[in-house]
C-alpha positions in Angstrom: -10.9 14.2 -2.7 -7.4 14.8 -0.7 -4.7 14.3 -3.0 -1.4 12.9 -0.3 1.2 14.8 -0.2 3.3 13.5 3.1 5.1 9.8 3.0 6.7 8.2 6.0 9.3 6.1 5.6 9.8 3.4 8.2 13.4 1.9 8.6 15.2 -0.5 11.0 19.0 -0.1 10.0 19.0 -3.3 7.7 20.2 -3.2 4.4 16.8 -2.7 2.7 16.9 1.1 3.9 18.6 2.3 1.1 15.9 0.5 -1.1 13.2 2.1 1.0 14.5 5.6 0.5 15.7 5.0 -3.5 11.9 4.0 -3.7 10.4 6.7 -1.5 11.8 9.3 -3.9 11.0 7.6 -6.8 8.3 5.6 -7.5 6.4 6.2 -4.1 6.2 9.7 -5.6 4.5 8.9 -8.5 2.4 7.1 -6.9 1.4 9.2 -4.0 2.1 13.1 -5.6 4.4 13.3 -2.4 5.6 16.8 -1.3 7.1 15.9 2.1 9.1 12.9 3.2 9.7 11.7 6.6 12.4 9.2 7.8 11.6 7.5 10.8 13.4 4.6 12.7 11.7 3.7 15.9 14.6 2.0 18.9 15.4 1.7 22.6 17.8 3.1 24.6 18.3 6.4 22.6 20.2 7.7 25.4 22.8 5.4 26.1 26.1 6.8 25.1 28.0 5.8 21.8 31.6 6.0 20.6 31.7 8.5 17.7 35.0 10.2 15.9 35.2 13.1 18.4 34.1 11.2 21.8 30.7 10.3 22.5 27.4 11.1 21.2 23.6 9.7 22.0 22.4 6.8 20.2 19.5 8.8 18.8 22.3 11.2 17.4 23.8 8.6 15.8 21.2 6.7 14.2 20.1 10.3 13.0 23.5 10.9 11.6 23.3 7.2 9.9 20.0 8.1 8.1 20.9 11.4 7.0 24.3 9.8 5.2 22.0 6.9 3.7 19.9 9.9 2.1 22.1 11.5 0.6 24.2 8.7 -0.4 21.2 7.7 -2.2 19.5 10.3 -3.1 21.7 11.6 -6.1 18.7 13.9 -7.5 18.1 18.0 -6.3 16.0 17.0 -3.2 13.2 19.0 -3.6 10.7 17.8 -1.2 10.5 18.6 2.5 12.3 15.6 4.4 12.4 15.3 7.8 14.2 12.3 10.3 12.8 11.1 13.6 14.4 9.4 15.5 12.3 8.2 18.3 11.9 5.5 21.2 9.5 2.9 22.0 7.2 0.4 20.7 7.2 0.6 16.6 4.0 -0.2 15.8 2.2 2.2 18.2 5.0 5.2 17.6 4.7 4.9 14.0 0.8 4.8 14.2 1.5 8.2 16.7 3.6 9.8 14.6 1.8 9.4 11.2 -1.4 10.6 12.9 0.2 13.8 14.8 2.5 14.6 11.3 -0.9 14.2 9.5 0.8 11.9 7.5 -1.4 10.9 4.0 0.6 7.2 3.3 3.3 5.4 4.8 6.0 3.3 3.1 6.8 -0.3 4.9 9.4 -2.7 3.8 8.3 -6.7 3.7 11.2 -8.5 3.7 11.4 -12.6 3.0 10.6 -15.4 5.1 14.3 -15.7 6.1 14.8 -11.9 7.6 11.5 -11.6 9.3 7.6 -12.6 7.7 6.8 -9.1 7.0 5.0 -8.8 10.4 4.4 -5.2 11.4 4.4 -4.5 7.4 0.7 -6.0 7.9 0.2 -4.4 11.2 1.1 -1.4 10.1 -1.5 -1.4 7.1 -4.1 -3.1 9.4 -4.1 -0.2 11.6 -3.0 2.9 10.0 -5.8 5.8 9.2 -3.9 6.6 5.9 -2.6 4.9 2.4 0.1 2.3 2.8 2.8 1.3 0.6 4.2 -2.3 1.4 7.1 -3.4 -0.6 9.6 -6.3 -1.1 13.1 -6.5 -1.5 12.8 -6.8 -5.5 11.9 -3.5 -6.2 11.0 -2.9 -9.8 12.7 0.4 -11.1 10.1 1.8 -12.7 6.6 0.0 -13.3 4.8 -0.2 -15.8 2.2 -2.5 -14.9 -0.5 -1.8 -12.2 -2.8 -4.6 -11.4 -6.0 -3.0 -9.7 -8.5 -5.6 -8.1 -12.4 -4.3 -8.0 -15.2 -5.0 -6.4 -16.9 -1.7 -7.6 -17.3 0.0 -4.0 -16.1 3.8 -2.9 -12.6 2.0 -2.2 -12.1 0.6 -5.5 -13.2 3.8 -7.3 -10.2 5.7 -5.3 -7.8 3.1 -6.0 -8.3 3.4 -9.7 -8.2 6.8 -9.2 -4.8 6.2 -8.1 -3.5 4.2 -10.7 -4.7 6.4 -12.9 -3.0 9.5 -11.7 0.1 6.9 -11.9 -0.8 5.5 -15.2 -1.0 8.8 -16.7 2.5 10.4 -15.3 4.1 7.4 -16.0 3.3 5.4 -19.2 1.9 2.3 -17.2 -1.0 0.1 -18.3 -3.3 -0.9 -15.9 -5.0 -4.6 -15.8 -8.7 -4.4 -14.3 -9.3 -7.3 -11.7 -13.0 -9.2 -11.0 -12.8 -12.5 -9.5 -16.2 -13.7 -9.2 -17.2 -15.4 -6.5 -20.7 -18.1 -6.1 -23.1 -16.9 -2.7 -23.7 -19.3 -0.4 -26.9 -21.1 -0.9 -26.7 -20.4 -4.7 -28.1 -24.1 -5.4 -31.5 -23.4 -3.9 -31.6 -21.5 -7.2 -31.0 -24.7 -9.3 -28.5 -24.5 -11.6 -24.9 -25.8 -11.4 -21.9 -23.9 -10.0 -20.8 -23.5 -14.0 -24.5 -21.9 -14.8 -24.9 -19.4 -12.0 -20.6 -18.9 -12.5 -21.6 -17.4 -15.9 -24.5 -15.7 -14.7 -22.3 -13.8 -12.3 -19.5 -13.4 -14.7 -22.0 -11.4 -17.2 -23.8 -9.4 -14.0 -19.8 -8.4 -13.0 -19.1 -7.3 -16.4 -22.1 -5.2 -16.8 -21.1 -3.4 -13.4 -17.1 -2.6 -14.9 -18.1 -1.1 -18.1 -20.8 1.5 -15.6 -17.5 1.5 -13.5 -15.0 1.8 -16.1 -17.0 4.5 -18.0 -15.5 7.1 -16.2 -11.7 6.6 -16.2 -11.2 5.9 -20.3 -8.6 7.8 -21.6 -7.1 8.0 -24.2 -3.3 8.7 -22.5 -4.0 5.1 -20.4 -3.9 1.6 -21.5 -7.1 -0.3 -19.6 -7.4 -4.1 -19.9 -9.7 -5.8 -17.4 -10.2 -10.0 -16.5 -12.7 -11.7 -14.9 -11.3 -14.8 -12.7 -14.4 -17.5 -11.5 -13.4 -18.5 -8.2 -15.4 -21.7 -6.8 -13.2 -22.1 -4.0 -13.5 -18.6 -1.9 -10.1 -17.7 -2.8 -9.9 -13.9 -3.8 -6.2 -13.3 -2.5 -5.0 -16.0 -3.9 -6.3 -15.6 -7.8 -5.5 -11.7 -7.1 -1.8 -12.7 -6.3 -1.1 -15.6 -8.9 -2.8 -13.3 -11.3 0.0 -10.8 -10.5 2.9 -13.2 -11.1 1.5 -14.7 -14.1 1.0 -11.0 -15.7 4.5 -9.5 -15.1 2.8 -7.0 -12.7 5.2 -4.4 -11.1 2.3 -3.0 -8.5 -0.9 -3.8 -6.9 -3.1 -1.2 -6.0 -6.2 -2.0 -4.0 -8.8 -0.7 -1.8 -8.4 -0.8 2.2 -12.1 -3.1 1.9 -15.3 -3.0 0.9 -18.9 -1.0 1.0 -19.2 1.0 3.9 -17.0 3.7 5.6 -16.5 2.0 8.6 -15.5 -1.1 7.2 -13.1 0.6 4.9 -10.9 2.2 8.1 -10.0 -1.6 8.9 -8.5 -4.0 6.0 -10.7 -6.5 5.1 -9.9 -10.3 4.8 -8.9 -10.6 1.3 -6.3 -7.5 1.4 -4.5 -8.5 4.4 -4.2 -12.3 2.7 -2.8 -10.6 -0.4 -0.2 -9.0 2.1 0.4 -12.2 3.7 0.9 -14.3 0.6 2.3 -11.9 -1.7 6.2 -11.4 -1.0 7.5 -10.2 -4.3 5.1 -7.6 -5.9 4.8 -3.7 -3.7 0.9 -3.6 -3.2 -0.8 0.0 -2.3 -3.3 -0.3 0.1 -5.5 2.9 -0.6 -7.4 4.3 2.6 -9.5 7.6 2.7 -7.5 9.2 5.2 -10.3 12.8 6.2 -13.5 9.9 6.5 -11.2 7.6 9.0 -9.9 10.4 11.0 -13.9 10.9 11.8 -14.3 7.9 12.3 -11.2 7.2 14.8 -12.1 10.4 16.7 -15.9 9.3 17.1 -14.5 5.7 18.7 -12.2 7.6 21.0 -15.2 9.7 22.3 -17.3 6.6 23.0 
């Protein structure tokens, strides 16, 4: 499986930048194995002409100049990664989406911010439509986690985004909590028994399915706890993110969606609502970046 090596880092020149980069050569790296960094800040009118201490420069030479003294400012480590700034014009969405897929980008890191600054908008976008892994996170960034929440529904997905906490889990000391929320078919009262009956039924069938799942990720060097949540109601996201809050978690990792590769290119109904809801807590989305480059080059042809 590709291991990612390349992050990039959108910013917009508010004050959560500095938390962005902080976090990008931090945490993101333990979470992603990252080798090469890329700053990018997407804006208009990169050619008008701005005041700077010896006349005038571009506005894409200043905004370049602004980044590259927020890095270093905080940054106070040996940078030992590749980093790179872009400074380009346009739409952000659509040059960020460009840019990751022509840098051959393996995750990018988006900042949510809260209700008041902005609803986290193109953080979900972003992570709708990107080929790769994305990293969405909030304001509160925790300084070093040590609790990863994984949700499962035991398909290819979940299997690399325990993978991924893992890799974390074991370079970092974290413990990792193991989420099933268990969810009643439609129809199930043709089979006649209550919601509480077939609820247990399903419970023990889930359970049977995360110790075949589980088998292969014990270790000895990682703390694994897992929870099964009945839900009656059809709400996945929002056990998944009360779950989170009510277990101190630092991180969610979770898979793009569900059983087939197609499906998994796109981000299925219950991850986007855990992106909507969710506005304290950085959540991985994990995508398999080679499969969805296939894919996206087979739509193009058609």
């Amino acid at each position: 499986m590709h291991q990612p090596n390349s992050l990039l880092v959108t910013l917009d020149l508010s004050p959560m930048d500095e938390s962005l980069i902080r976090y990008a050569f931090s945490v993101a790296d333990g979470l992603m194995d990252i080798e090469r960094i890329v700053l990018i800040h997407v804006g208009k009118n990169l050619d008008k002409m701005v005041p700077h201490e010896n006349g005038h420069i571009t506005k894409k030479e200043s905004i370049h100049k602004k980044i590259e003294d927020l890095l270093y400012k905080t940054v106070t480590r040996e940078i030992t990664e590749q980093v790179g700034i872009e400074v380009v014009a346009g739409e952000p969405l659509q040059e960020i989406l460009r840019i990751s897929r022509e840098m051959d980008i393996d995750g990018i890191l988006v900042g949510k911010k809260n209700i008041s600054d902005g609803s986290g908008l193109l953080a979900r976008r972003i992570t709708r439509k990107a080929l790769c892994t994305v990293l969405a996170v909030t304001e509160k960034l925790p300084v070093s986690p040590k609790k990863i929440l994984v949700p499962l529904d035991f398909s290819k997905t979940s299997e690399i985004a325990m993978s991924r906490a893992m890799a974390y889990a074991q370079r970092t000391g974290s413990e990792i909590l193991c989420l099933n929320v268990v969810s009643l078919p439609q129809g199930f009262y043709a089979s006649g028994k209550s919601e509480e009956e077939f609820g247990a039924i399903m419970k023990q069938n889930c359970i049977k399915k995360y110790k075949q799942f589980i088998h292969k990720f014990e270790s000895e060097d990682v703390k694994i706890s897992s929870r099964f949540q009945f839900d009656p109601n059809n709400s996945v996201a929002k056990i998944i993110n009360n779950i989170a809050l009510v277990e101190d978690i630092d991180v969610i990792v979770i898979g793009s969606k569900g059983r087939t590769d197609l499906a998994a290119t796109f981000l299925g109904s219950v991850t986007e609502k855990v992106l909507l809801h969710n506005m304290s807590i950085p959540t991985l989305v994990v995508k398999e970046k080679s499969k969805n480059l296939s894919l996206f080059g087979a739509l193009m042809n058609i």
